[in-house]
C-alpha positions in Angstrom: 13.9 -47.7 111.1 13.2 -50.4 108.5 11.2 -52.7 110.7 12.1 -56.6 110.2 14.7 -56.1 108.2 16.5 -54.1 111.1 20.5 -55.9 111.5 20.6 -55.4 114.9 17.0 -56.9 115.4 14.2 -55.4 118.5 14.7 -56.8 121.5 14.9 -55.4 124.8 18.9 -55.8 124.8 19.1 -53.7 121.6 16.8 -51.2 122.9 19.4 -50.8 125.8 21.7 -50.5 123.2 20.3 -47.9 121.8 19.6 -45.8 124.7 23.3 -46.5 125.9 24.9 -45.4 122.4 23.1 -42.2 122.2 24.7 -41.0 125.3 28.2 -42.4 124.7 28.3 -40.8 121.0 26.4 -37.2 122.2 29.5 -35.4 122.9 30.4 -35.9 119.3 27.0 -35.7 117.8 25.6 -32.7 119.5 29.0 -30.7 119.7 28.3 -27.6 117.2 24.7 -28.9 116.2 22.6 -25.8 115.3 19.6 -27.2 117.2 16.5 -24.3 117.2 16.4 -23.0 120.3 12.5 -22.4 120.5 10.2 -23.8 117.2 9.0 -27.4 116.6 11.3 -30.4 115.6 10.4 -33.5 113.8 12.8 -36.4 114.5 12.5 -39.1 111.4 13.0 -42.5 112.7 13.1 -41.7 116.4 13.8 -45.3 117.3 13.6 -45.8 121.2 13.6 -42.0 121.8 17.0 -41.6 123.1 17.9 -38.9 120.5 14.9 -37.3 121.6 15.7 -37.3 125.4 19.4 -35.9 124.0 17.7 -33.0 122.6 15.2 -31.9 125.4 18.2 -31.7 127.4 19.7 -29.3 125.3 16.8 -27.5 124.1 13.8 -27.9 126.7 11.5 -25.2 124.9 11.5 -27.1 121.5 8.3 -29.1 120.9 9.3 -32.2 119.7 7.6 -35.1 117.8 9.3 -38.2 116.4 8.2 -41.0 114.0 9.1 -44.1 113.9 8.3 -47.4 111.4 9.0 -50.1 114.1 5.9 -50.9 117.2 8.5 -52.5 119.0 10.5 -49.3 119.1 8.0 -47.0 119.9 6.6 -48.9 123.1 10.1 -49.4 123.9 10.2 -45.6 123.8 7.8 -45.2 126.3 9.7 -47.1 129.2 12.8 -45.1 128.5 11.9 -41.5 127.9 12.1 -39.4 131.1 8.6 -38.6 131.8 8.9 -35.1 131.4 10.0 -35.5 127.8 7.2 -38.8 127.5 4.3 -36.4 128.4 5.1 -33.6 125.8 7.1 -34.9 123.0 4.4 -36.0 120.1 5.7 -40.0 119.5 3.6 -41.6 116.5 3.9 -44.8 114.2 4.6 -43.4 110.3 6.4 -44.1 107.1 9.2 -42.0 106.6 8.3 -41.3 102.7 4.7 -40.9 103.7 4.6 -38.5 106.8 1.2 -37.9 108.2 1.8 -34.3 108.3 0.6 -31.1 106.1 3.2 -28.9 104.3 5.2 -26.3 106.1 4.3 -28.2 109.7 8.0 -28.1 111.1 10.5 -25.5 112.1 13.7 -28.6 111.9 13.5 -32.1 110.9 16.7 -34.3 112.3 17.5 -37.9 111.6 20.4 -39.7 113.6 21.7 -43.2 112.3 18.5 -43.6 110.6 19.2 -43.1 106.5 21.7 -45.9 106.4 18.8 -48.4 107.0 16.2 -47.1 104.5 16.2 -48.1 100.9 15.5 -44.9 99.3 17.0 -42.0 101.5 16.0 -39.2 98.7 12.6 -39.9 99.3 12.8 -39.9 103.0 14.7 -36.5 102.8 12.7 -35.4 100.0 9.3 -35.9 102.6 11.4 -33.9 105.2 11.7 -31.2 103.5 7.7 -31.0 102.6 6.8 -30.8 106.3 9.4 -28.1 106.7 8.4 -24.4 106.9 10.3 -22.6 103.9 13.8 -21.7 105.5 13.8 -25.0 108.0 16.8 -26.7 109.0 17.5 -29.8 108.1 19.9 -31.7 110.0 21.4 -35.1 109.3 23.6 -37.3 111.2 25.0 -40.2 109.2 27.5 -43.2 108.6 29.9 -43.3 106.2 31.2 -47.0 106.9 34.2 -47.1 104.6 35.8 -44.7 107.3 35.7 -47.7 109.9 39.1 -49.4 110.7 42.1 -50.4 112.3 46.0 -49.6 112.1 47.7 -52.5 111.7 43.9 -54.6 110.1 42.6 -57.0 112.9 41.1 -59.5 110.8 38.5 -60.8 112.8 37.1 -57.2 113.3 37.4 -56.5 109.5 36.0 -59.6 108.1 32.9 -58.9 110.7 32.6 -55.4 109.4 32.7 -55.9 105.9 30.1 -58.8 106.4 28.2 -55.6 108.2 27.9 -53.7 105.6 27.2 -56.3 102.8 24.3 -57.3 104.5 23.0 -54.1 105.2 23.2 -53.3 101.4 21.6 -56.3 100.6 18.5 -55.6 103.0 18.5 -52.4 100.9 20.0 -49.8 103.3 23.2 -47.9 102.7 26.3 -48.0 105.2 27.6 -45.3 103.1 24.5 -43.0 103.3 26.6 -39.8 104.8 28.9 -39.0 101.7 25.8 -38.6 99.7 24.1 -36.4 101.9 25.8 -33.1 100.2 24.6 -34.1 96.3 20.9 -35.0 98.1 20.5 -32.0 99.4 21.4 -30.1 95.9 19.3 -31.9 94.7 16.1 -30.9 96.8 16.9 -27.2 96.8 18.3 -27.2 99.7 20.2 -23.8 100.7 22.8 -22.8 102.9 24.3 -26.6 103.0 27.3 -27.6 105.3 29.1 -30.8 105.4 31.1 -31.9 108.5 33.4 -34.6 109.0 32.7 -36.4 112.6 34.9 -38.1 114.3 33.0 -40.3 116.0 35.1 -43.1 117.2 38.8 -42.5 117.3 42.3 -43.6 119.5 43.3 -39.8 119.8 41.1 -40.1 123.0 41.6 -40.1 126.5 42.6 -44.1 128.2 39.3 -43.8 129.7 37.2 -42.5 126.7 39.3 -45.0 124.1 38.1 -47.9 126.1 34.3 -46.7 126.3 34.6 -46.4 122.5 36.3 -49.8 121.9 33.6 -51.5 124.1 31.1 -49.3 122.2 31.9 -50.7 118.5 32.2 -54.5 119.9 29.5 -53.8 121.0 27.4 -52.6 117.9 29.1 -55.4 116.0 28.0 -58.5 118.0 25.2 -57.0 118.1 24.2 -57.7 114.8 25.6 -61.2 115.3 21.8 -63.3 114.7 21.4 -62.0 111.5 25.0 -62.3 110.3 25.2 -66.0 111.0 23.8 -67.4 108.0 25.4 -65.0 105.4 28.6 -65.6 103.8 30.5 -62.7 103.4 31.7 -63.6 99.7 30.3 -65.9 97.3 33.6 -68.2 97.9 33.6 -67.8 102.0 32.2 -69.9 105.1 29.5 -68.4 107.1 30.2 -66.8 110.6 30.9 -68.8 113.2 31.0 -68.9 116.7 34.7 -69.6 116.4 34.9 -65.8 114.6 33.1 -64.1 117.3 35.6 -65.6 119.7 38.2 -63.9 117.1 36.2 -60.6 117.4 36.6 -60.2 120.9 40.3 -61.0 121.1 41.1 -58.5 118.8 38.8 -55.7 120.5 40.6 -57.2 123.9 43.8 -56.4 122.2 42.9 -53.1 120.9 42.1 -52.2 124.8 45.4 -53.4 126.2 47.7 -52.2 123.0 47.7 -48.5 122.4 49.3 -48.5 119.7 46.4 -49.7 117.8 44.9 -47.1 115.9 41.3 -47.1 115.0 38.8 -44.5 113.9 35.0 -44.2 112.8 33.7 -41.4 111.1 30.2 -39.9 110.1 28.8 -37.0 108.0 27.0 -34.0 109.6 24.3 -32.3 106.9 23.1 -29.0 108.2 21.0 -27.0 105.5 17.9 -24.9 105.1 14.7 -25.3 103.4 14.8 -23.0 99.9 12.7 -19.9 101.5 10.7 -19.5 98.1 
C-alpha cells in the first residue's frame, strides 16, 4: 500500500472492506492461480492479510510472509487473520522497492490490487524478482480501470469513476497498472510469461451473484468518497457533492432492479518465472 496517500483511507470500516472483497472476488482471483503447492511465498503489500488467509486455505503447507508499508494495516491484520494463519505466516513493515530480504529468499512472490497504488511498479516488481529463487513464480493480480462500465452509461457512476481514477494518478498510482504488466515483465527477464484477462465483475452472473457484485463496486466507490470531495474532476467541473453520491446510489439501485443493465470490470492476471540463469 502507499500509506497516506491510500484513496480509500485506514479505518476500521475499510479494513472490513478489505477483508469482505477478498472473499467476494476469490472465486475469480484464485480460479486457475498456479499457487506452489509446498515452498515459501512472499505477498508484496499484504494489506489487512485477507489475501493471505485466501491462500492458506488453498495451500496450507506454503510458508507465507507478507509486507506491508501501512502500521495501520498490519495491526489491522492481526485482528483478522485466523489464528492458525496469524501464528505462522511471517507479517513485517517494509518498502516494497527496498525489501528486507537477501537474494534468492522466495519460491513465489504475489501481489493482489497492490501495483495500481504505487508510483513506480517496475521497481516494486523489479525488487520481487531479486528475493525470488532463479525459476520463481511471479504472480500478479491487477486493475486495468478503463475496462469498468456500464451499458447504457449511468452518469453518476461514471463521473465517480473517472474522478477515481484521476485522483489515483494524481497521488501517483496507476488504475491502469494490469495492461503493463506483460511489457514489465520482458523487461526484467522474466520467462515463461502469461497474460489472462479476468473477469472480475460482470452481469453474465447468476441474480444472486450480480447483486453481490453491484453492492461490491458501490461499495469500493463510496468508499473512496473522503478523499474525492475536494477534487474536481476536470479543470472546468464542480467538486463532488453530497447531491452526486445520492446520484451514485440511484443508479447502482437501478442496476440491481434492471437487468438489462450491462456492466463489467476486468483485471489482468501476470503469471511468469524468474530467468533460471
Amino acid at each position: 500500500m502507499t500509506g497516506s496517500g491510500y484513496i480509500h483511507g485506514f479505518s476500521n470500516e475499510e479494513s472490513l472492506r478489505l477483508w469482505n472483497q477478498a472473499s467476494i472476488l476469490a472465486p475469480m482471483v484464485f480460479a486457475g492461480l498456479p499457487l506452489p503447492v509446498h515452498g515459501s511465498l512472499l505477498e508484496v503489500g499484504c494489506g489487512v492479510g485477507a489475501e493471505l488467509a485466501q491462500i492458506a486455505r488453498r495451500c496450507p503447507d506454503l510458508c507465507l510472509t507478507g509486507i506491508d508499508l501501512s502500521w495501520a494495516n498490519l495491526n489491522a491484520s492481526q485482528s483478522f487473520l485466523p489464528g492458525s494463519v496469524a501464528r505462522s505466516a511471517q507479517i513485517a513493515q517494509a518498502t516494497a522497492t527496498s525489501l528486507p530480504f537477501s537474494n534468492h529468499s522466495f519460491d513465489a512472490a504475489i501481489t493482489i490490487w497492490m501495483l495500481e497504488h504505487v508510483p513506480d511498479p517496475v521497481a516494486v516488481l523489479s525488487e520481487a524478482v531479486r528475493v525470488l529463487r532463479p525459476g520463481g513464480a511471479l504472480l500478479c493480480t491487477e486493475v486495468d480501470n478503463a475496462t469498468f462500465g456500464f451499458v447504457p452509461e449511468l452518469p453518476a457512476i461514471a463521473k465517480w469513476w473517472d474522478l477515481f481514477c484521476t485522483q489515483q494518478s494524481a497521488g501517483g498510482g496507476d488504475p491502469y497498472v494490469g495492461r503493463k504488466l506483460e511489457l514489465i515483465a520482458q523487461n526484467l527477464g522474466c520467462e515463461d510469461i502469461i497474460i489472462e484477462d479476468l473477469a472480475i465483475a460482470s452481469s453474465h452472473m447468476d441474480a444472486d451473484r450480480r447483486i453481490e457484485l453491484l453492492n461490491y463496486l458501490e461499495e469500493l466507490l463510496l468508499s473512496g468518497a473522503a478523499a474525492l470531495q475536494p477534487a474536481p474532476l476536470t479543470a472546468d467541473s464542480s467538486e463532488l457533492s453530497v447531491d452526486d453520491s445520492a446520484g451514485l446510489q440511484e443508479e447502482f439501485e437501478a442496476a440491481r432492479t434492471d437487468p438489462t443493465i450491462r456492466f463489467d470490470y476486468h483485471a489482468v492476471r501476470l503469471s511468469c518465472r524468474t530467468p533460471r540463469t
